[in-house]
N, C-alpha and C positions, 0 to 999 in steps of 0.2 A: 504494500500500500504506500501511495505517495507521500511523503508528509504535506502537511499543509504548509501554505506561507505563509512566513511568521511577518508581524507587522514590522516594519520601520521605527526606529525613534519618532520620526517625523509623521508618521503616519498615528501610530498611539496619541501622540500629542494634539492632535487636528481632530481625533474622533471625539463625537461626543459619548459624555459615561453612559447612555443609554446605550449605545454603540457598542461601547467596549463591553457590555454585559453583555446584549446578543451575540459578542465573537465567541465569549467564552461557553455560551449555551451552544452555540451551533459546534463548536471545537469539538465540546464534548457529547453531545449527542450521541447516544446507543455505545457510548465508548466504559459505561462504568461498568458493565460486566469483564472489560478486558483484564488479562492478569497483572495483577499488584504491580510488580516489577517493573512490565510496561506504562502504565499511566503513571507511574514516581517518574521516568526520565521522559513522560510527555508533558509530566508538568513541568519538569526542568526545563526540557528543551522548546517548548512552544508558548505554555502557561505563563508561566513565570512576567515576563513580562507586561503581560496586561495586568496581571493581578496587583502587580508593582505599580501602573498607572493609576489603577482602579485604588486601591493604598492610599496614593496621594493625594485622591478628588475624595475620600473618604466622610460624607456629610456630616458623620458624627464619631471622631475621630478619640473623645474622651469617653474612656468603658461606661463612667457614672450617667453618660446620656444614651447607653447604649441598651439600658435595661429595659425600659421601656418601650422602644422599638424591636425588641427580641421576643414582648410577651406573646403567646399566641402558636399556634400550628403553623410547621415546616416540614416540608420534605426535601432530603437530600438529593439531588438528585447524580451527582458526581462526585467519589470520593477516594481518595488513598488511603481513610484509619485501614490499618491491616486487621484489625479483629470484627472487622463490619460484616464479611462474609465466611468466617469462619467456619458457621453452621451453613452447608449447603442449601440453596434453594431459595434464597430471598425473594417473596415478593419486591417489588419497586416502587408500584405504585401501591404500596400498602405499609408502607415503612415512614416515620415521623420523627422530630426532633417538637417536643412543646415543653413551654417554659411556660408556667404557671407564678403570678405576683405575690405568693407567700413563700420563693425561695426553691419553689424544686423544679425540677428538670427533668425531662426525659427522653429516653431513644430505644423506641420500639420497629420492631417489626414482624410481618407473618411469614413464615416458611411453610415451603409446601416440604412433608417429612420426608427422611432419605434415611440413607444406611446410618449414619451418624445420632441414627434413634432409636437404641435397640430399643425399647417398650413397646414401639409399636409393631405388632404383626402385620404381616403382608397385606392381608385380610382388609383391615382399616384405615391403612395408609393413605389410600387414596378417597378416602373421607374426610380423615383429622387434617387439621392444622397449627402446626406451632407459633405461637405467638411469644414476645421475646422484648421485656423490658428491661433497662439498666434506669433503674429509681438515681437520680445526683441533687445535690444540695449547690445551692451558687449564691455568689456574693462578689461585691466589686471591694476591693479594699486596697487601697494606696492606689486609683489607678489602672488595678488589674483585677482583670475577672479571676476568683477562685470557685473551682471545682470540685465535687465532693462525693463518690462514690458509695452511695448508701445503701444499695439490696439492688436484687437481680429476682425477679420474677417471671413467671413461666406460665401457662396456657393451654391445654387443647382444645380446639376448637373446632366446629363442624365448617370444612373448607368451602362450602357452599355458599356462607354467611362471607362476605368478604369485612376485616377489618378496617371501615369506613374512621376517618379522624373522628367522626363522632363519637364510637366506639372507644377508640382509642381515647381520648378525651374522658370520657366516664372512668375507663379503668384506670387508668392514670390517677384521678381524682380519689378514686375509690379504696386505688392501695396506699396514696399520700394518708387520707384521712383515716386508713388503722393501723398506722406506721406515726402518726403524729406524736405522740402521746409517749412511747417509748424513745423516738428519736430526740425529742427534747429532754428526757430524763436523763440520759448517757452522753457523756464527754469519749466515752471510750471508744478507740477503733472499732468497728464492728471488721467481724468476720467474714470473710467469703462464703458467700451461701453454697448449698448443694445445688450439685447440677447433676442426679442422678440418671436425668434424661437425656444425658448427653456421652457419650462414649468417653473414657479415660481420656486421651488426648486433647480433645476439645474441652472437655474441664477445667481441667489443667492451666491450660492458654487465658480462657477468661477469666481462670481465678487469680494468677497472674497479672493481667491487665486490671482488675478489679480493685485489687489493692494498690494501685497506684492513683498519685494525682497528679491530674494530668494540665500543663498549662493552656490558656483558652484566650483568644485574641481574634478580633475580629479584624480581618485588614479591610473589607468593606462590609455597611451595613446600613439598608435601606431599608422601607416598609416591606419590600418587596423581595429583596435579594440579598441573601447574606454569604459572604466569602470570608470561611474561619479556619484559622490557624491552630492548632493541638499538638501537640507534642508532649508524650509520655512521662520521658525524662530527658535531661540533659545530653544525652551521648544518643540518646536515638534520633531517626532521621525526623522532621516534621510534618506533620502527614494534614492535608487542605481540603475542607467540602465546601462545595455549593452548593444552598440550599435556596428554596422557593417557597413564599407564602403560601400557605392553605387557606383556603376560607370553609368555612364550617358546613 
């Protein structure tokens, strides 16, 4: 496949940021199932640059005015986190990022189930569906956004039923409010939850990624279109989604 052509200096600078957000929607287009490895050096080599303009036109450039325009449903829709597709089968358009104004956070999605799920027999498979919450805590402080990995929650679901943001939205709400009550009582790390539904390896991986806090920056962020920056820890590489308003 050709690469595409990358913009100019001159040419980034001339565009307007409406502009520059459609190169990076059309860039990436049908490109987020590609392998990991691949879209890390096509956002080096093609990405990077816009993302760097789009940075600079950034409308709200200070985290503390960034909360508010964060609240509400998101879907990713192009992304390098490496632990995004771990569990095979993600839906796309049934996956969400919602930030709720008392503090919590969250990034779900529905799989359709695979080998990576022993519980389920042959039988059901293609009935059920997994649905796949990571519950986080957030706050801006000095500046920067901090992140806070709080439980991990799990789902089967009749796959018929498509996971609608609406959906998602209630659960979300649902597990915040009987997690409320104990999460304010404890200052204490919590523990990485079981993932009994998940094969050894893939356990493992998220329980790993789980316990860690992860840094969070928004290099642009509109009503509409949010381009963010994460990175795990310090020595790892730093992995970039774009994501898109939902409306309910």
């Amino acid at each position: 496949m050709l690469a595409d052509k990358v913009l100019s200096p001159g040419e980034l600078s001339s565009r307007s940021t409406e502009e520059l957000k459609q190169e990076l929607l059309k860039l990436t287009a049908n490109r987020d199932t590609n392998p990991l490895k691949e879209k890390v050096l096509f956002y080096k080599n093609e990405l990077a640059p816009i993302a760097e303009e789009l940075s600079r036109r950034n409308p709200f450039p200070n985290a503390e005015d960034q909360v508010a325009i964060a609240l509400g449903a998101w879907t990713p829709v192009w992304s390098t986190i490496p632990y995004q597709d771990i569990v095979p089968g993600r839906i796309r358009e049934q996956s969400y990022q919602i930030f709720h104004d008392n503090g919590y956070y969250a990034n779900m999605a529905r799989y359709a189930p695979g080998e990576k799920l022993p519980l389920l027999g042959k039988l059901f498979s293609s009935f059920l569906a997994y649905d796949f919450m990571v519950l986080q805590k957030f706050e801006v402080q000095k500046g920067q956004w901090q992140i806070e990995n709080i439980g991990i929650e799990q789902a089967f679901r009749m796959r018929a039923i498509p996971l609608s943001v609406q959906k998602a939205e209630d659960w979300f709400t649902k597990v915040v409010q009987s997690k409320a009550k104990k999460l304010s009582q404890t200052s204490e790390a919590l523990e990485a939850p079981s993932l009994e539904n998940l094969d050894r390896g893939t356990a493992k991986k998220l329980k790993t990624s789980f316990r860690m806090t992860p840094q969070f920056e928004h290099l642009y962020i509109d009503r509409d279109f949010r381009l963010v920056k994460t990175q795990r820890e310090a020595k790892q590489r730093p992995s970039y989604t774009i994501a898109l308003r939902l409306q309910g």
